[in-house]
Every structure is written in C-alpha cells, then in structure tokens.
N, CA, C and O atoms as a GROMACS GRO file, in nm:
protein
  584
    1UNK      N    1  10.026   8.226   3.336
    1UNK     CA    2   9.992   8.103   3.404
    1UNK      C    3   9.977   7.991   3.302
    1UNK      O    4   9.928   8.013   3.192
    2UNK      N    5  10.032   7.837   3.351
    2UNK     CA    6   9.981   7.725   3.236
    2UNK      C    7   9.842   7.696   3.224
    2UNK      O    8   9.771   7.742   3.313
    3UNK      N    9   9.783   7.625   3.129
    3UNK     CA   10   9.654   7.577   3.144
    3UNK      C   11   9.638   7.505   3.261
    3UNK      O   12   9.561   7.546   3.347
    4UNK      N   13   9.690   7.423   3.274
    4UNK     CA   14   9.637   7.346   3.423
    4UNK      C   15   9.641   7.439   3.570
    4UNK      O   16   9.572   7.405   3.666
    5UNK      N   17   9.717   7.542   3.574
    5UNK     CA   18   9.670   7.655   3.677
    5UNK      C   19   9.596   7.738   3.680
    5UNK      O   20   9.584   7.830   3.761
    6UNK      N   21   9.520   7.704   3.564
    6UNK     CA   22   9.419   7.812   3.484
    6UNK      C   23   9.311   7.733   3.547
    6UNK      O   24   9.209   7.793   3.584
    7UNK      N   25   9.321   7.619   3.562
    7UNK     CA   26   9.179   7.562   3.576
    7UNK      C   27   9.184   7.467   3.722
    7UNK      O   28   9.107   7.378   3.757
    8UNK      N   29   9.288   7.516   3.783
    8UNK     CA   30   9.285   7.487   3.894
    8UNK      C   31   9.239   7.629   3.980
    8UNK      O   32   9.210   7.619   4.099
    9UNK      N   33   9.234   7.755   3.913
    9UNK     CA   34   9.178   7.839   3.979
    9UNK      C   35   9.051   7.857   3.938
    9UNK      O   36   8.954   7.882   4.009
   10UNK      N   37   9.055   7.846   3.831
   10UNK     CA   38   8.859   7.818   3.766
   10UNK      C   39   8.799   7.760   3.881
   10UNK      O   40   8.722   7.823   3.953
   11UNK      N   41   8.843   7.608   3.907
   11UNK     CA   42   8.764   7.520   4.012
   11UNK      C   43   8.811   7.553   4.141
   11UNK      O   44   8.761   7.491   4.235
   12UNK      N   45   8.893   7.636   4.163
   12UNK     CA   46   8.883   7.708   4.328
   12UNK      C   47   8.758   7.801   4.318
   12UNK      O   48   8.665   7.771   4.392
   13UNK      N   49   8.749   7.874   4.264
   13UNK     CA   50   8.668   7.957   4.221
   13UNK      C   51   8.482   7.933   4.215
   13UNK      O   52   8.389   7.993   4.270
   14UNK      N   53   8.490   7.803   4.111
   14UNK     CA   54   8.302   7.722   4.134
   14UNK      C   55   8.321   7.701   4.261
   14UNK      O   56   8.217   7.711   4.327
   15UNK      N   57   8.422   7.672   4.326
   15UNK     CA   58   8.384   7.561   4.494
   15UNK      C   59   8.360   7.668   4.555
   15UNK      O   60   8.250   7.670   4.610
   16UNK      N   61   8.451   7.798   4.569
   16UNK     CA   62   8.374   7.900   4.644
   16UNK      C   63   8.224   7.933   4.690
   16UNK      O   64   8.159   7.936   4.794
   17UNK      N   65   8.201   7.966   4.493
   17UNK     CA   66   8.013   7.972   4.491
   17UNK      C   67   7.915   7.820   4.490
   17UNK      O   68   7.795   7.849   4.492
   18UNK      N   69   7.929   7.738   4.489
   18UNK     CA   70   7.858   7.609   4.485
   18UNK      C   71   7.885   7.496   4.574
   18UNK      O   72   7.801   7.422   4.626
   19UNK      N   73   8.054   7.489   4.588
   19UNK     CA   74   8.012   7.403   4.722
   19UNK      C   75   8.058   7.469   4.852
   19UNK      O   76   8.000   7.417   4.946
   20UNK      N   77   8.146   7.570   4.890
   20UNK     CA   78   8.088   7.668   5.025
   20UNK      C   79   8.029   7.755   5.041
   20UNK      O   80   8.022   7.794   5.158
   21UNK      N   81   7.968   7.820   4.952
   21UNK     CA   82   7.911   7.928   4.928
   21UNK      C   83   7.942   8.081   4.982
   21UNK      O   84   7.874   8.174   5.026
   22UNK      N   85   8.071   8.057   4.957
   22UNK     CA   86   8.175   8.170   5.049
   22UNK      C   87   8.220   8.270   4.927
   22UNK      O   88   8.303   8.257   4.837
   23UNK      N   89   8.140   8.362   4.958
   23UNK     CA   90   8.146   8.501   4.866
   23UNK      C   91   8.328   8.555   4.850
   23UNK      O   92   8.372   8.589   4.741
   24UNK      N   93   8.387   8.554   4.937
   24UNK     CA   94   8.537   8.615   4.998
   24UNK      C   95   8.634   8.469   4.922
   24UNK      O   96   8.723   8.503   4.843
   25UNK      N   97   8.621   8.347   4.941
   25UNK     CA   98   8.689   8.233   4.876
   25UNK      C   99   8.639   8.294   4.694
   25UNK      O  100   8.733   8.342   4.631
   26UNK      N  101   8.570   8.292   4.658
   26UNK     CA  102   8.508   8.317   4.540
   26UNK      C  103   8.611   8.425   4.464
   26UNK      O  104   8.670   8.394   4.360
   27UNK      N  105   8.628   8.567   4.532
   27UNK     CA  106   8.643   8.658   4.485
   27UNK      C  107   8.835   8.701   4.482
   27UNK      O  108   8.898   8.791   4.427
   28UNK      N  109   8.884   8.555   4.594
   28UNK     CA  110   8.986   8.555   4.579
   28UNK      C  111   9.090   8.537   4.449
   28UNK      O  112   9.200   8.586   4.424
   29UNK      N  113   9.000   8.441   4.376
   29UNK     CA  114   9.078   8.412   4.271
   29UNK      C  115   9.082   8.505   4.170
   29UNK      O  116   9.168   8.489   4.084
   30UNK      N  117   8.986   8.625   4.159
   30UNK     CA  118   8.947   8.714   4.087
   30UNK      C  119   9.064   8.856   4.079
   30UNK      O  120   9.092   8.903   4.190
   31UNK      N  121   9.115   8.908   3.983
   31UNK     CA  122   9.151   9.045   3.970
   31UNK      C  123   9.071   9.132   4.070
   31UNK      O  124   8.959   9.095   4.107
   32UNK      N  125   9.126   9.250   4.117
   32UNK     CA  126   9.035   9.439   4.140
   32UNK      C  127   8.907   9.404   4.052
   32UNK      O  128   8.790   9.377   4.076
   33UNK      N  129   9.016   9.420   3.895
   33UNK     CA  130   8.866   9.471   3.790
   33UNK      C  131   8.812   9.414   3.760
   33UNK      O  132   8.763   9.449   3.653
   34UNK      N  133   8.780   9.316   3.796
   34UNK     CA  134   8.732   9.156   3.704
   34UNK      C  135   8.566   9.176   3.670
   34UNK      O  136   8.494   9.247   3.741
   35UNK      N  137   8.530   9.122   3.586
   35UNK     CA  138   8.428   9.162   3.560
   35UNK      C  139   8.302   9.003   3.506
   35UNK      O  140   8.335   8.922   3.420
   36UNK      N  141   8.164   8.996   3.583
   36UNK     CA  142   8.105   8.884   3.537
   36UNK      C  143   7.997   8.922   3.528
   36UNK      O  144   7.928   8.978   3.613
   37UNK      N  145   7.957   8.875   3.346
   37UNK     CA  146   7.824   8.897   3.312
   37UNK      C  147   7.770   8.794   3.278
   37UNK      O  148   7.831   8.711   3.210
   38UNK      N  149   7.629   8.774   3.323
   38UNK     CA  150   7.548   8.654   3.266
   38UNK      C  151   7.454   8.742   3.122
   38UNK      O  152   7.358   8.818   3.114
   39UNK      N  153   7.545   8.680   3.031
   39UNK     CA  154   7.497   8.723   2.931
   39UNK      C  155   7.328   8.776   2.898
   39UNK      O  156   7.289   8.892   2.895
   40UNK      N  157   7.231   8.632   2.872
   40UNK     CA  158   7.136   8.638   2.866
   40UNK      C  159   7.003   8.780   2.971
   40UNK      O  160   6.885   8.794   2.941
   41UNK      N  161   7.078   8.861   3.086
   41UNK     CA  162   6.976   8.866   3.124
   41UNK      C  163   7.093   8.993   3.215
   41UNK      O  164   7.064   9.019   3.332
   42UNK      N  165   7.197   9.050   3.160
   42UNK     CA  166   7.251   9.104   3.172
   42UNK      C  167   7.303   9.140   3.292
   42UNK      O  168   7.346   9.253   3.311
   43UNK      N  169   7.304   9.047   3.383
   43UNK     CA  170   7.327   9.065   3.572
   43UNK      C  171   7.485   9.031   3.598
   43UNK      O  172   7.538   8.951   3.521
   44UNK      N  173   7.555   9.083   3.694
   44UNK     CA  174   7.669   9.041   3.678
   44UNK      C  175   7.756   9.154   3.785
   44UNK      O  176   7.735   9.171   3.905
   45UNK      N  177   7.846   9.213   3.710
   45UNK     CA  178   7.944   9.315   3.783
   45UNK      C  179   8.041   9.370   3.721
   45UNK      O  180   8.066   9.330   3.607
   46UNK      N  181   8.141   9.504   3.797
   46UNK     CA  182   8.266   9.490   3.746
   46UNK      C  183   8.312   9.524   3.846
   46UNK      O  184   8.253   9.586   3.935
   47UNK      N  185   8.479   9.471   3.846
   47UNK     CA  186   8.497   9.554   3.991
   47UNK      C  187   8.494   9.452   4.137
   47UNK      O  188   8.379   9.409   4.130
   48UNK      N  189   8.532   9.412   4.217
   48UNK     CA  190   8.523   9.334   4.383
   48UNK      C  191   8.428   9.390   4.406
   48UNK      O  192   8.314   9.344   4.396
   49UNK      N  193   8.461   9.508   4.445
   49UNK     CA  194   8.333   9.573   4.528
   49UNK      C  195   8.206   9.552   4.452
   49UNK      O  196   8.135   9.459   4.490
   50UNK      N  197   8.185   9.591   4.398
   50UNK     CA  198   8.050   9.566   4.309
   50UNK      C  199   8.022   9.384   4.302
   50UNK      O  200   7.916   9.322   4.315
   51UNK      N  201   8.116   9.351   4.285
   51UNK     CA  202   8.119   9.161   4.262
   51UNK      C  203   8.053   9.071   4.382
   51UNK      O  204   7.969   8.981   4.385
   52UNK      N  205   8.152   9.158   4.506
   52UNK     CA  206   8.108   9.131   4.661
   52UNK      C  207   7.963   9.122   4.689
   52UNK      O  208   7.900   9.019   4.713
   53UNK      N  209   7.915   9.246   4.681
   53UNK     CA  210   7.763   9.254   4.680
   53UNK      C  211   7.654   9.162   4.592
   53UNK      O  212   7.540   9.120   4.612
   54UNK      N  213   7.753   9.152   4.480
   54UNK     CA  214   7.659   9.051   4.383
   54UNK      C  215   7.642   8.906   4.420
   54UNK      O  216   7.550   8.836   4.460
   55UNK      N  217   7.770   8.889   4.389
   55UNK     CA  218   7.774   8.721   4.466
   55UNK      C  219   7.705   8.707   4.604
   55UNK      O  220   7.628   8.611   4.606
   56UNK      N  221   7.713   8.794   4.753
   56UNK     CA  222   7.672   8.777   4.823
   56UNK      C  223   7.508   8.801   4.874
   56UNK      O  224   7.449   8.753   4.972
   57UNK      N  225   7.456   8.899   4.761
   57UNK     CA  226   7.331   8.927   4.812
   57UNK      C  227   7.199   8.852   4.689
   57UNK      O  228   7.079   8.834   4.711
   58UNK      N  229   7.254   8.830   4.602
   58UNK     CA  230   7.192   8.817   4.437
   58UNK      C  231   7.272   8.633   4.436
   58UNK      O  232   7.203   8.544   4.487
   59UNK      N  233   7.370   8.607   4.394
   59UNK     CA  234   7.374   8.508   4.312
   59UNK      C  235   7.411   8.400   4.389
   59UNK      O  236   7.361   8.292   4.357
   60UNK      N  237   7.492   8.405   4.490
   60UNK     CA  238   7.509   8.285   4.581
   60UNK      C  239   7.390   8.225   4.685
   60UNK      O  240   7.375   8.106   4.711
   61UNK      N  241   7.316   8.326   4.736
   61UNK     CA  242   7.220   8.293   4.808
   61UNK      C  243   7.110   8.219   4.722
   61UNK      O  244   7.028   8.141   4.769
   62UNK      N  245   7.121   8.252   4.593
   62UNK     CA  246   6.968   8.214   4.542
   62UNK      C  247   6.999   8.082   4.444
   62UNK      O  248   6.918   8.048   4.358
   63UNK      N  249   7.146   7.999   4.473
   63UNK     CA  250   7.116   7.871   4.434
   63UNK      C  251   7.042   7.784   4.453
   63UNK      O  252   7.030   7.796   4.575
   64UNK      N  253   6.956   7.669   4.416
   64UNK     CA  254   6.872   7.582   4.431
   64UNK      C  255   7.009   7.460   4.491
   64UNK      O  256   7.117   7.423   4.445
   65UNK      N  257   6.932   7.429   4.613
   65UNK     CA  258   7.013   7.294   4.623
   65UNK      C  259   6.998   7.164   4.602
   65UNK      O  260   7.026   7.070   4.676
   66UNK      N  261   6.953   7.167   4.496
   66UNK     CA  262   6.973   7.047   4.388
   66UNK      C  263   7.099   7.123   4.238
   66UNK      O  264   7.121   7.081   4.124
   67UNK      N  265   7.129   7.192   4.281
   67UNK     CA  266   7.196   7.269   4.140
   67UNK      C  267   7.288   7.127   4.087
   67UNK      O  268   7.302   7.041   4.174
   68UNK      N  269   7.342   7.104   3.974
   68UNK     CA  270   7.398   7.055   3.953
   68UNK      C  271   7.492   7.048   3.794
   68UNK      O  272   7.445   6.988   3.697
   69UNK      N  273   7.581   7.094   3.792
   69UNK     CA  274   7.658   7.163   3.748
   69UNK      C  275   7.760   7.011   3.596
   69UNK      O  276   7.877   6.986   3.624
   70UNK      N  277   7.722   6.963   3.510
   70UNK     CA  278   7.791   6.864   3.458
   70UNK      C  279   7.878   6.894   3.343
   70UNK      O  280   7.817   6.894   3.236
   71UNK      N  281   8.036   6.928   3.334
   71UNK     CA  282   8.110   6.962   3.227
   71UNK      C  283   8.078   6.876   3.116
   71UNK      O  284   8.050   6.760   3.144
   72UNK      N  285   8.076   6.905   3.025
   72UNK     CA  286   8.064   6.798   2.864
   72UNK      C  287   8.175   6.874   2.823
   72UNK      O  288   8.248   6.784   2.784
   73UNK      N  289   8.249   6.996   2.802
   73UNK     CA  290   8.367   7.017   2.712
   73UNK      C  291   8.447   7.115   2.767
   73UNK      O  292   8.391   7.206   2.827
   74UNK      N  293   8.564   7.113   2.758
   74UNK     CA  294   8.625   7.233   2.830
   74UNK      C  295   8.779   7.264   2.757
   74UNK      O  296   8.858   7.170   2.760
   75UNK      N  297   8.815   7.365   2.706
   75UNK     CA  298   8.905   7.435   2.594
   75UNK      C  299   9.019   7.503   2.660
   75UNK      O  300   9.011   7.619   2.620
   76UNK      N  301   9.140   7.491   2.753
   76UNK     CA  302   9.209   7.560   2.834
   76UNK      C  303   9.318   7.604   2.763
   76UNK      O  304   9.376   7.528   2.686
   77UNK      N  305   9.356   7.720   2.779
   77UNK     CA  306   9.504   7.796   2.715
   77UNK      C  307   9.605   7.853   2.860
   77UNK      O  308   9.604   7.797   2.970
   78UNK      N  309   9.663   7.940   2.833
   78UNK     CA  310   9.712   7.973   2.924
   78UNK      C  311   9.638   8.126   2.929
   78UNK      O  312   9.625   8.176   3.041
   79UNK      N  313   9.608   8.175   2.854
   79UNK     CA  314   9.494   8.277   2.906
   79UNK      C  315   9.381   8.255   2.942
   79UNK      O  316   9.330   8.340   3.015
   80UNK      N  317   9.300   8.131   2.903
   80UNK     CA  318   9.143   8.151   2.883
   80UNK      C  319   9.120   7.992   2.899
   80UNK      O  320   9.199   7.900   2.879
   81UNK      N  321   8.966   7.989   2.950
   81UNK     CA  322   8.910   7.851   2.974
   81UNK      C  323   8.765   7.932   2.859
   81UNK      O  324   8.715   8.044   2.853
   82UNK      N  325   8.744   7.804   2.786
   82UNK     CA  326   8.608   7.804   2.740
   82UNK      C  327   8.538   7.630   2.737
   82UNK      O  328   8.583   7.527   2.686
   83UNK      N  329   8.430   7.653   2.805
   83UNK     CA  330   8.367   7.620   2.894
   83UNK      C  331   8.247   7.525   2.860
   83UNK      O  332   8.147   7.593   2.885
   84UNK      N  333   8.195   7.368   2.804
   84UNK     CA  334   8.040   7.428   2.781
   84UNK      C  335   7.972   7.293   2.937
   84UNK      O  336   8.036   7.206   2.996
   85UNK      N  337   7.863   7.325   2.948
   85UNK     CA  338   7.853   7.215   3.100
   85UNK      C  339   7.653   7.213   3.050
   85UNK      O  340   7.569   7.273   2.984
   86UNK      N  341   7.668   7.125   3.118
   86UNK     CA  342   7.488   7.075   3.144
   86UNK      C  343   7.467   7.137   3.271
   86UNK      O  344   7.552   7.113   3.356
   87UNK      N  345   7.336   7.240   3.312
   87UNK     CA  346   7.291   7.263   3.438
   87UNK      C  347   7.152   7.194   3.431
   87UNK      O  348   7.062   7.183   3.348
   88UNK      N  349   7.182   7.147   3.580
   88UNK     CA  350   6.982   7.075   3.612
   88UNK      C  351   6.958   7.103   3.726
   88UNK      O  352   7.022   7.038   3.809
   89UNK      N  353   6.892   7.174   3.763
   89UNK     CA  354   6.796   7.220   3.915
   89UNK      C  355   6.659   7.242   3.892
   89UNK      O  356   6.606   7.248   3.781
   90UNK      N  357   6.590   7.259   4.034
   90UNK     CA  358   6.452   7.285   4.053
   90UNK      C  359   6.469   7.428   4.054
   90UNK      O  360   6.576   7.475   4.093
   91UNK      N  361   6.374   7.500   4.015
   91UNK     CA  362   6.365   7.671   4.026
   91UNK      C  363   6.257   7.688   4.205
   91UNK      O  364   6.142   7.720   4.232
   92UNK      N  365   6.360   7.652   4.271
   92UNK     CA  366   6.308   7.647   4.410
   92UNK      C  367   6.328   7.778   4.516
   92UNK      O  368   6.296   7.786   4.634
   93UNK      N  369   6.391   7.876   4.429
   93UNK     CA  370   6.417   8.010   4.460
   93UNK      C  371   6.453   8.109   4.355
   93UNK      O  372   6.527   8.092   4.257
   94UNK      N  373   6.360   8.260   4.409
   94UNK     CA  374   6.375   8.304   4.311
   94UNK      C  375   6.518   8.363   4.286
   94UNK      O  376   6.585   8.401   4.382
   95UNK      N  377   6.576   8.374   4.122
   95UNK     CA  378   6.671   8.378   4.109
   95UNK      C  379   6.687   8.520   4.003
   95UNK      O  380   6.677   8.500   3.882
   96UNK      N  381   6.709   8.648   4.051
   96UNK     CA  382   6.693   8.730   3.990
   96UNK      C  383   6.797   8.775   3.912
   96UNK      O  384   6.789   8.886   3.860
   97UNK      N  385   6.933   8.680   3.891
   97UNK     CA  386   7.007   8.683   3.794
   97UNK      C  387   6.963   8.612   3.631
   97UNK      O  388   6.987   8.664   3.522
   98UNK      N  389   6.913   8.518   3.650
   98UNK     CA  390   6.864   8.389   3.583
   98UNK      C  391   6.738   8.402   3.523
   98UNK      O  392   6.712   8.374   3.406
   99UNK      N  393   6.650   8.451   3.621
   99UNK     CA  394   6.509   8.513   3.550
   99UNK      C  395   6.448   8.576   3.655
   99UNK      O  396   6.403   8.526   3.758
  100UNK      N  397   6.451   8.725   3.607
  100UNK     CA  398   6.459   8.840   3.691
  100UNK      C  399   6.324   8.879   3.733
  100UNK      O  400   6.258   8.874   3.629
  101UNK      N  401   6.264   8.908   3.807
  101UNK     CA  402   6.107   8.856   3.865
  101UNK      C  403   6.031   8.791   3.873
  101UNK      O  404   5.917   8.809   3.915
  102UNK      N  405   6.101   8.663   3.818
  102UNK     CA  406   6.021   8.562   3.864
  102UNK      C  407   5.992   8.471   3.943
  102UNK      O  408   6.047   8.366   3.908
  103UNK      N  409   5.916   8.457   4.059
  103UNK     CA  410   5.940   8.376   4.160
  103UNK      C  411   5.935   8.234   4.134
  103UNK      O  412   5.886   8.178   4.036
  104UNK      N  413   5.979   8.196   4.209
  104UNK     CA  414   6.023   8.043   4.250
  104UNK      C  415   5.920   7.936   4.175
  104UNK      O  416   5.810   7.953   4.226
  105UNK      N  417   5.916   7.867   4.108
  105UNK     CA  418   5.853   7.814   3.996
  105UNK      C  419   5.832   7.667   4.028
  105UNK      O  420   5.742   7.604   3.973
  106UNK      N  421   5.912   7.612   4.115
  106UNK     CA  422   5.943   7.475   4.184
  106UNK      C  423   5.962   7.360   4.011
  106UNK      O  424   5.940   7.239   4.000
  107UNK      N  425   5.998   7.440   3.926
  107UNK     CA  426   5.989   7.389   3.760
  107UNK      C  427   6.115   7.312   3.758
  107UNK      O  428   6.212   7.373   3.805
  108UNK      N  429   6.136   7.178   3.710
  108UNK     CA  430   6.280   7.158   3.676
  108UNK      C  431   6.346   7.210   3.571
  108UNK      O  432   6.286   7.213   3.463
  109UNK      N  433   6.449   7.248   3.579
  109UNK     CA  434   6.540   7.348   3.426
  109UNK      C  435   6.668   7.245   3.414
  109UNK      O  436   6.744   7.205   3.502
  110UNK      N  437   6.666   7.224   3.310
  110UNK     CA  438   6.789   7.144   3.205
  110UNK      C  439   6.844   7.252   3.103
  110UNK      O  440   6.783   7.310   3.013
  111UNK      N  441   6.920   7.259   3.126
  111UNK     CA  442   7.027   7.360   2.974
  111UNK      C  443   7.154   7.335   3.003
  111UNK      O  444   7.221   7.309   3.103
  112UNK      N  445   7.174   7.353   2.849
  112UNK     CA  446   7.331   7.394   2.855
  112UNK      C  447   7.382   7.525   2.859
  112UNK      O  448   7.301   7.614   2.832
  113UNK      N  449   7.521   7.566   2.892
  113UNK     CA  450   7.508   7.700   2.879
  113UNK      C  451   7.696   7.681   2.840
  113UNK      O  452   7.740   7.566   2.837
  114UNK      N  453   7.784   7.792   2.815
  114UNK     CA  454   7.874   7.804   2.753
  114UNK      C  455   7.929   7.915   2.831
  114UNK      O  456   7.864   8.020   2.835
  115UNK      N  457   8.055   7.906   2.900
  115UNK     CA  458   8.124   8.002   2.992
  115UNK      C  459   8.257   8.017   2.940
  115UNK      O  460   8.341   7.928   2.927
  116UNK      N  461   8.268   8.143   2.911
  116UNK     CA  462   8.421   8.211   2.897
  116UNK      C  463   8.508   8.264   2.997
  116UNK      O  464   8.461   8.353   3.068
  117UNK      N  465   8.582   8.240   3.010
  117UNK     CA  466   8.708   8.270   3.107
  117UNK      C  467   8.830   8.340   3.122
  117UNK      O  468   8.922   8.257   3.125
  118UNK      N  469   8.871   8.453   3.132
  118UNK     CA  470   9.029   8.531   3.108
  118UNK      C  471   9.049   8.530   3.235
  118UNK      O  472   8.983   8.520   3.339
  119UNK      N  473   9.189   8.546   3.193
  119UNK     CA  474   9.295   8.516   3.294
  119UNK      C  475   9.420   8.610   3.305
  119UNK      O  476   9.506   8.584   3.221
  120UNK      N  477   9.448   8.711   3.388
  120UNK     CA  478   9.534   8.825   3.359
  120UNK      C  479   9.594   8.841   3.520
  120UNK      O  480   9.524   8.865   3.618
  121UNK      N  481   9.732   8.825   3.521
  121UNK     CA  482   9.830   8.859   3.652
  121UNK      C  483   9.794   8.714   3.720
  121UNK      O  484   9.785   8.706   3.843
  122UNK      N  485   9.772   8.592   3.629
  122UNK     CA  486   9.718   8.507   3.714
  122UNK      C  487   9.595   8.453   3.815
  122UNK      O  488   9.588   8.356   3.890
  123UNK      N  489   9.497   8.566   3.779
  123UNK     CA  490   9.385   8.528   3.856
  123UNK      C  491   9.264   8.553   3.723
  123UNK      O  492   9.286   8.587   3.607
  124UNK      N  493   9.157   8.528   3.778
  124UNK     CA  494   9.075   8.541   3.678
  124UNK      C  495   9.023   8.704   3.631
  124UNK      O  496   9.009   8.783   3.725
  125UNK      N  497   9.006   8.735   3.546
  125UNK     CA  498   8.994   8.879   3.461
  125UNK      C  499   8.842   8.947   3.487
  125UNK      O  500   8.799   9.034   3.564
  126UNK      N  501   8.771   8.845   3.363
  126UNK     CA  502   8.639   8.838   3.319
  126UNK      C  503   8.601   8.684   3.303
  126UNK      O  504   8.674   8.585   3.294
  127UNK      N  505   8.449   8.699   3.301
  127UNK     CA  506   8.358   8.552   3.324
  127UNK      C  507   8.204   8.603   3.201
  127UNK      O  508   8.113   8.685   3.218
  128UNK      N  509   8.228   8.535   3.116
  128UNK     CA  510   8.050   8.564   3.068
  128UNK      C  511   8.053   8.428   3.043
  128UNK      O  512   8.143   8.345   3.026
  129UNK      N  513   7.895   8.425   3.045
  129UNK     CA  514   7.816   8.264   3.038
  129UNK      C  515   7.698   8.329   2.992
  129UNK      O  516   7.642   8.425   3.045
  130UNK      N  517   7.658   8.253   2.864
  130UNK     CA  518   7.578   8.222   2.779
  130UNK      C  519   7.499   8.170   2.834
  130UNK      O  520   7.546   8.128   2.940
  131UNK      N  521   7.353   8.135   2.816
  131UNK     CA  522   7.226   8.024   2.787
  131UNK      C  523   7.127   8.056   2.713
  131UNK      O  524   7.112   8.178   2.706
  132UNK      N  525   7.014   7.965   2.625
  132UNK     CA  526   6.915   7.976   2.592
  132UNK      C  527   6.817   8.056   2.683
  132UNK      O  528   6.782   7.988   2.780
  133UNK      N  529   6.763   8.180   2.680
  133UNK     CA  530   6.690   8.207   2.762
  133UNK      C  531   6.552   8.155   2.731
  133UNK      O  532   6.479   8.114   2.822
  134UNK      N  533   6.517   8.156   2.605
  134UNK     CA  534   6.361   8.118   2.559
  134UNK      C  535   6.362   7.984   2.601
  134UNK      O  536   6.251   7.946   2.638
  135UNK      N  537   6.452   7.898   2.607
  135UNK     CA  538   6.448   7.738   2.648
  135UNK      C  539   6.396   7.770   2.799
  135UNK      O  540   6.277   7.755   2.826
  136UNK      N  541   6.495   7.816   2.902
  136UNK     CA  542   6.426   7.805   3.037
  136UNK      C  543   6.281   7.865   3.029
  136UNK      O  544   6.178   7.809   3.065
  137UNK      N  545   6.294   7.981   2.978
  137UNK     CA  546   6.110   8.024   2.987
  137UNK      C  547   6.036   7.940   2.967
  137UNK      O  548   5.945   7.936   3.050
  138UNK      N  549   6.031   7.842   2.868
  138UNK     CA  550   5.985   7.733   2.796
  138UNK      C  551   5.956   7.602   2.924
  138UNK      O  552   5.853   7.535   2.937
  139UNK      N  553   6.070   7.595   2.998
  139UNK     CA  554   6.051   7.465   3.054
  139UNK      C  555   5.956   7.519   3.179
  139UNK      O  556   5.875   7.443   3.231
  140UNK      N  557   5.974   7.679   3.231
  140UNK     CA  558   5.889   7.670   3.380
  140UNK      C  559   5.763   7.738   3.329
  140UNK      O  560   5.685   7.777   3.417
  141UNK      N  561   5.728   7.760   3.196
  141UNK     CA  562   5.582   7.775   3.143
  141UNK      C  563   5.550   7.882   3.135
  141UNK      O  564   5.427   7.887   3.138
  142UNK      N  565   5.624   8.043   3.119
  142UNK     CA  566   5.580   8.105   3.102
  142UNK      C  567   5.520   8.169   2.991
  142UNK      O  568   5.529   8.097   2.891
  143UNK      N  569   5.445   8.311   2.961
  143UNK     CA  570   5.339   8.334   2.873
  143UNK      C  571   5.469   8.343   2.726
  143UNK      O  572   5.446   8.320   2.607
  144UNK      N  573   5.611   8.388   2.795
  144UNK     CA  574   5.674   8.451   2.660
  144UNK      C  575   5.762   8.284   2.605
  144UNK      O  576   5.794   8.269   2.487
  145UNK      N  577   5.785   8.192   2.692
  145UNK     CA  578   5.796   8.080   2.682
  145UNK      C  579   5.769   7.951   2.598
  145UNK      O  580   5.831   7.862   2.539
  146UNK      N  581   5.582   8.008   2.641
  146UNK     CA  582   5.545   7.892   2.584
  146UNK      C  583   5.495   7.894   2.406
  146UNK      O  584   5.460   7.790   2.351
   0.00000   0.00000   0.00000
C-alpha cells in the first residue's frame, strides 16, 4: 500500500473507535492476527476475536467524552505510520486499559503519547502506543504519582 492509503486507513480506523464508536468499523481495517498493545500497562490483544471483545467491552466504552485526540507529528511509509499526538480528557470513567483499577478520578490528563503502526496485505498488522505512565499518575494524584 502507498503512504497516503496507509493513513487513510489509520483514520478509518480512529473514526471507528472515537468518533462512532463502532467496534466492527474499527476492526475492519485490521488483519485476522493483528495485534494492539498499550504499552505502558500492558492491555491490548492479538487476534479479532480477542480484539472484538477488547475494543467492545474494555476500551471503546470507557472513553471520556471530552477525549481529545491532537496530532503534532506523523512519519508515513508504505509499511508503517509512526505517530506522536497530544491527548486531553477528564478521567470521567474508569479506564482499565489506561489505569487499571482505578476509578474515575474526574482529574484532567494531558500527555503525549507515541503510536506505531504496521501495515501487512494492506490493512493494519500491529498498533503499540507508548505514554508516560508516572506523568498521568502524577496529574490524578495518586500515592505512586505523587
């Protein structure tokens, strides 16, 4: 695939999870094996089936809707997008990908975070995304945080 179809399925792909929140649009653009880990806190998948359940029960439901998602740099090939964006939301649900028992904090969170992207048979492969985890602990006040 060229870069610009690379990242025209990237952004089919966010609109799935963020602006319809349609687990099945999401997973279309994805390989069988595709695999997404959130680095920091090790939640993620491999696999549709396994992905299905994730996105639909764990990571799509528990966006904040204020999320807001701002690119600052983005690196496209014809295999791979690398990625880096500003996130800012309220921790207005708990989000047990992001920070895993902790309830809903109503805290505002600012970070950056850094997302990798492959691309194999034309759809997307694998997904890991980076963030500071001690930074968010930091901003909603917890004991290992502060």
């Amino acid at each position: 695939m060229s870069a610009e179809e690379n990242v025209r399925l990237w952004l089919a792909h966010l609109s799935g999870e963020f602006s319809h929140h349609d687990v099945e649009e999401s997973l279309a653009t994805m390989i069988e094996d595709a695999t997404v880990c959130h680095v920091p806190t090790g939640s993620g998948g491999t696999g549709k089936r396994e992905l299905r359940r994730y996105y639909r029960d764990e990571f799509i439901p528990s966006i904040p809707d204020d999320w807001t998602h701002t690119l600052t740099n983005r690196l496209v090939t014809e295999s791979g997008i690398a990625e880096e964006a500003r996130l800012r939301f309220h921790h207005t649900r708990q989000m047990d990908w992001f920070l895993p028992g902790i309830p809903a904090t109503g805290k505002l969170i600012e970070i950056d975070i850094v997302i990798f992207v492959e691309f194999r048979n034309g759809l997307m492969a694998a997904e890991r995304i980076y963030w500071d985890q001690a930074a968010v602990l930091k901003q909603i006040g917890t004991k290992s945080g502060e």
